[in-house]
C-alpha positions as CSV (number, residue, x, y, z in Angstrom):
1,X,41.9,34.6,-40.1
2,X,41.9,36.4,-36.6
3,X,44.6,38.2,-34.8
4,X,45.8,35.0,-32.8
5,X,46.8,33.0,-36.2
6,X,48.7,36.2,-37.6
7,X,50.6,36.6,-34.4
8,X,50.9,32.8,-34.3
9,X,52.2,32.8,-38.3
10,X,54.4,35.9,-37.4
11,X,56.3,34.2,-34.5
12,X,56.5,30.9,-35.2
13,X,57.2,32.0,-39.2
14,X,60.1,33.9,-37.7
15,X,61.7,31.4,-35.3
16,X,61.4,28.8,-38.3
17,X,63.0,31.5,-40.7
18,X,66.3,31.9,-38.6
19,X,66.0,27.8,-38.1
20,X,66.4,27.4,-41.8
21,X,69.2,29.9,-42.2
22,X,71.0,28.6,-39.2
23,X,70.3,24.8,-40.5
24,X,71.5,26.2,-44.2
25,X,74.9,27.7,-43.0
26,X,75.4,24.8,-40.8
27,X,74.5,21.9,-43.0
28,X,72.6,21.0,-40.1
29,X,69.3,18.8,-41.7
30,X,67.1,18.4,-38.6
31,X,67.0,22.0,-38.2
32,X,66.8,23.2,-41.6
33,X,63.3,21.0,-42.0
34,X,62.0,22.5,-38.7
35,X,62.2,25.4,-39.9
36,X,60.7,24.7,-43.1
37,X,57.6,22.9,-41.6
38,X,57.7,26.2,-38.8
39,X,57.0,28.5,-41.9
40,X,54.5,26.6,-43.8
41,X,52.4,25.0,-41.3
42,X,50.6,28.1,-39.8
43,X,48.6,28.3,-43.2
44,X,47.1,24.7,-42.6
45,X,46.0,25.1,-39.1
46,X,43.0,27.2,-38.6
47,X,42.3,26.8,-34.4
48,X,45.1,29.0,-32.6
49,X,45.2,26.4,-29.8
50,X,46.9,24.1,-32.1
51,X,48.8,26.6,-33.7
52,X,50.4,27.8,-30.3
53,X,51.0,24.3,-29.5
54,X,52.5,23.0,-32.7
55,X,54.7,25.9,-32.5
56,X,55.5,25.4,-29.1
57,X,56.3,21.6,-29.6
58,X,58.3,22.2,-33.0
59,X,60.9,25.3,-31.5
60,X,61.1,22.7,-28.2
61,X,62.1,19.9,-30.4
62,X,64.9,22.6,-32.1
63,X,66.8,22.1,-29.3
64,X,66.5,18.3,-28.1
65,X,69.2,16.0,-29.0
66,X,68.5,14.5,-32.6
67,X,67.3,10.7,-31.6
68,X,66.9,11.4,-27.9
């Protein structure tokens, strides 16, 4: 592990943390899995190109209208 995947894990582990809360208190599903998959996926991905981009794509699809 270098320092790019712990600052990746750290981020992205944070932003899906207060998804899953926020999803929790809300009852709202599509952001309570986001944030889920946000916290667990940084230990499966070892290139920190992918990890920044995952991320990236994941928080984006946070705030998109649920079925487009």
């Amino acid at each position: 592990m270098n320092t790019a995947n712990i600052l990746a894990g750290v981020i992205f582990g944070s932003i899906g943390f207060a998804a899953f809360i926020y999803g929790k208190k809300q009852a709202n599903l599509k952001a309570l899995v986001i944030g889920v998959i946000l916290m667990v996926y940084p230990y499966f991905v070892p290139n920190p190109i992918a990890l920044f981009a995952i991320g990236t794509v994941l928080t984006i699809a946070l705030f998109l209208p649920f079925g487009g």
